[in-house]
N, C-alpha and C positions, 0 to 999 in steps of 0.2 A: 678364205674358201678355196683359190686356186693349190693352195699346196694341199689340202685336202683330196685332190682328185688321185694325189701318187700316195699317197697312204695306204692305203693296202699292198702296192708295192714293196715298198719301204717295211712295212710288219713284216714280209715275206724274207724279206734280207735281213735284218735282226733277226728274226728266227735262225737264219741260217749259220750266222757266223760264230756261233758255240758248237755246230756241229752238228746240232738238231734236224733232222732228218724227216719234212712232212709224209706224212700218207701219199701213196701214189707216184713218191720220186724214187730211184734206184742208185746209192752210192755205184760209185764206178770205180774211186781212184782217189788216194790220198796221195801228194806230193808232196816231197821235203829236196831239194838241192843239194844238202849234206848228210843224207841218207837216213836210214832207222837209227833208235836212240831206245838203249833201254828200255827207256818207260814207256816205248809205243806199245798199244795193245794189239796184242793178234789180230783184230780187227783190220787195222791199219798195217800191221805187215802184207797181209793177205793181200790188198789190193793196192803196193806201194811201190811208186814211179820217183824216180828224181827227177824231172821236168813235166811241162805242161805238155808239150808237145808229143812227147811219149803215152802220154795219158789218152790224150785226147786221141790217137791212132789205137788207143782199146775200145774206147767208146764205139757203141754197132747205135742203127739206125732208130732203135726204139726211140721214144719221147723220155723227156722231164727224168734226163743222166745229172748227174753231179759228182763233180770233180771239187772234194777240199784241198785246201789247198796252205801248207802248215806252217805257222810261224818260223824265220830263219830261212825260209824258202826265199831264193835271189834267181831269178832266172832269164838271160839276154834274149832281146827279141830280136830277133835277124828277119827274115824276110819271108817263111815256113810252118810260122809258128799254129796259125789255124788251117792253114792247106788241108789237113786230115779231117778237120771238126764236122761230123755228122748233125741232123738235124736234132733242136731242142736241149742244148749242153748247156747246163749253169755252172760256172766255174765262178766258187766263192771263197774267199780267204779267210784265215780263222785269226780273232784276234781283232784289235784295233787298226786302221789301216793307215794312220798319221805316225804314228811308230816304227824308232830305227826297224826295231825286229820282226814287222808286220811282213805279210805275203809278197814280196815284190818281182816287176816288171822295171824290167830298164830298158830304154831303146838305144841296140850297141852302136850304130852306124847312122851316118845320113840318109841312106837307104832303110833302116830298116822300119817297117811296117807291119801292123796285124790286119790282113787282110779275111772282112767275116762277111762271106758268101753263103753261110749256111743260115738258112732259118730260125730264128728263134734264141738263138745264142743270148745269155745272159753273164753280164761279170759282175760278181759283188764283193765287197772290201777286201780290193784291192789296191798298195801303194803302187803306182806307176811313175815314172821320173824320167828325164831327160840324161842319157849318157854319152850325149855326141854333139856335135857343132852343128845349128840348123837344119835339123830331122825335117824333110820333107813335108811328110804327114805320119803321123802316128797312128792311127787306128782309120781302116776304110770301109764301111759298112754297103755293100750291096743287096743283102737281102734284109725279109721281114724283117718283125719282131725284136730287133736289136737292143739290147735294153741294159743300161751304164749305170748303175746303183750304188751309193755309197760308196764310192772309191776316191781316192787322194790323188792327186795328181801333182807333178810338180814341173811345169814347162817350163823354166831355167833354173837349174840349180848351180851352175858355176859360169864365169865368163864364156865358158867353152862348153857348155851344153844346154842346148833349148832346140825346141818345137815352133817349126815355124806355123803348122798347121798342128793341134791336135787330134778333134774327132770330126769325119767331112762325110755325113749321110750322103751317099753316091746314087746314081741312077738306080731303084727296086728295093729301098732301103723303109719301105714305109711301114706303118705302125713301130715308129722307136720312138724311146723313152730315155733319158738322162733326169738322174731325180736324186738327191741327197747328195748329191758330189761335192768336193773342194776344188777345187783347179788354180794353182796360185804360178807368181812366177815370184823366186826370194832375190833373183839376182839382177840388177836393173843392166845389165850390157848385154845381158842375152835373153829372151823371153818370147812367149808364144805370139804371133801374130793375131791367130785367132783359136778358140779352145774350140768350140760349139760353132760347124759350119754345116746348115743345109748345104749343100754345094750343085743338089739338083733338086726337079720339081718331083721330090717326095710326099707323101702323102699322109695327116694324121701324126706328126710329129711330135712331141711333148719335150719340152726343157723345162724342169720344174721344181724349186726348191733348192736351187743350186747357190752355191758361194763361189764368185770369182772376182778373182784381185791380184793388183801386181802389174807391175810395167810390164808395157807391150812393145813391141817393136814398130806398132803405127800409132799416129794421132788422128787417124780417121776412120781405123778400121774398129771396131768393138771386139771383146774376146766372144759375144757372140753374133753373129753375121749374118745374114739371109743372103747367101748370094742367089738366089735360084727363084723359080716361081713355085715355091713348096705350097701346097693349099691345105688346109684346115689345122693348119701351124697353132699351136698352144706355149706360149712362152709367157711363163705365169710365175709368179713369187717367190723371184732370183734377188739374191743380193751381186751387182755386178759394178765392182769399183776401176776403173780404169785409170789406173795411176801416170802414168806418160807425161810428163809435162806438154802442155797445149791441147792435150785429148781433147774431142768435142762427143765422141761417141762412146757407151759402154755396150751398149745393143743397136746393131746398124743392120743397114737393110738397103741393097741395091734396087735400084727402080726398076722391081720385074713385076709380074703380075701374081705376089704372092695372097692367100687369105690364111684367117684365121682372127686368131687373138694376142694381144700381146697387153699385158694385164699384170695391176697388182707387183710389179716391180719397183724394187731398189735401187737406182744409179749414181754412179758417181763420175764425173770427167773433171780434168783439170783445164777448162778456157779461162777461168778467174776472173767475168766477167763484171764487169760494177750490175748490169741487169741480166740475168738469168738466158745467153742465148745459145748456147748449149744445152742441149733439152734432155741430155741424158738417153733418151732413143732417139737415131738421126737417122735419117733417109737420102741416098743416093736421087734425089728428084721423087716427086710424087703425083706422076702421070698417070704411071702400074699400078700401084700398091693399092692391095683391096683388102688391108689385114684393118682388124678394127685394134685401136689407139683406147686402152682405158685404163684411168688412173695409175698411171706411172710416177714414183715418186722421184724427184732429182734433184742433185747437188753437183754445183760446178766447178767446186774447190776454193771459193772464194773467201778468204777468213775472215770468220767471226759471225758467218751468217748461214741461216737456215736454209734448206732444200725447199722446193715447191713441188706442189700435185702439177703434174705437166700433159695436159692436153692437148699443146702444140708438140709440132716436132721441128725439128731443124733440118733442113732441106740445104 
């Protein structure tokens, strides 16, 4: 039932990623990085940017813009990239987004970051990937509406490039949504700390439906994390494997005074325990914490043996 609640989301982003255009949205801008091609239609000459960044400085203040965004498109994110972004831009990629030749984002430097200050900003399938040695944080969400939709991710692709942070809901970041995503790390020497960080007390946040896996760089911290006292938190029917040797956490949560629900998940940690004490969601102390705990599924990496419904946590 919990991934049901991002389903209309989710229909909203498969509609889009053929190009299909609902009632009430206004193409803005179609983007390719190695420019027009023959077979583009007028359509797509008429309103055709080679970056995002160029596109999105056309975008005016009206609501519910879209920016396609076209296979073979490769574009670096340096530190600029949504500075310009007015309120209500969906910037969707056409195409599958786990694919060499899908829409992508690479982040060029340690610095660099997408910093989304504007309202409402939605991205959907889009590949995003690591291009530098210990990226900061990758995406920094300050205002409303923020909303993370079937996109790929990849927080360590080589020895020499990962995310130490990925996505860190920021103070004014409430009502966001992350719902169909992949988030992996393929290369176990360099990989994201944490994908998915409340990082302050946001409000109404949703992580839901999501796939994360792949060595992390801690065995304490989860790829997704509560650091903050976020309230009416929804973190509902994620598959979240935490591959790390010794992991105890896939979804952690610092002793603040967070609410909500945390629900209906998948984890997996490697403690290797003979008895199950890694509970798959673990908590920094539980003094704070006023998030309600239900049916969480967990696996501690122990071979040969089944996960447990886990309504303890490990503290």
């Amino acid at each position: 039932m919990s991934t049901d609640l991002s389903e209309k989301y989710l229909r909203f982003a498969h509609g889009l990623e053929n190009g299909s255009t609902p009632p009430g949205y206004t193409v803005k801008a179609y983007v390719r990085s190695t420019g027009l091609r023959a077979t583009d239609s007028s359509t797509i000459s008429a309103l055709f940017y080679t970056s995002i960044l160029t596109a999105l400085a056309a975008c005016t203040s009206e609501t519910n813009q879209i920016i396609y965004v076209l296979p073979g498109h490769v574009e670096a994110v340096g530190t600029a990239l949504f500075t310009s972004a007015p309120t209500g831009v969906t910037i969707c990629g056409i195409g599958l987004p786990d694919t060499d030749g899908a829409p992508t984002l690479q982040w060029a430097a340690t610095s660099s970051n997408i910093a989304v200050a504007a309202k409402n900003t939605t991205i959907i399938n889009l590949r995003m990937i690591a291009g530098a040695n210990d990226i900061t944080e990758a995406i920094t969400v300050t205002a409303a509406g923020f909303k993370l939709l079937n996109c790929h991710v990849d927080g360590g692709v080589t020895s020499a490039a990962d995310f130490i942070s990925f996505l860190n809901f920021s103070t004014g970041a409430n009502d966001g949504l992350v719902a169909g995503c992949t988030m992996r790390a393929t290369v176990a020497a360099n990989a994201a700390a944490t994908y998915i960080k409340p990082g302050a007390a946001v409000d109404n946040l949703r992580i839901i439906g999501n796939r994360l896996f792949g060595l992390s760089s801690s065995t304490t911290i989860g790829p997704i994390h509560v650091a903050a006292a976020a309230t009416n938190l929804l973190i509902a029917g994620n598959l979240v494997d935490a591959q790390t040797a010794a992991s105890i956490g896939a979804i952690t949560f610092t002793d603040v005074a967070a609410t909500g629900f945390c629900c209906d998940n998948y984890t997996g940690s490697l403690a290797n325990a003979v008895t199950i004490t890694s509970q798959g969601v673990t908590t920094a102390g539980s003094t704070n914490i006023l998030v309600h705990f239900q049916q969480n599924y967990c696996s501690d990496g122990l071979k040969a043996t089944s996960g447990v419904v886990a309504p303890l946590l490990t503290t």
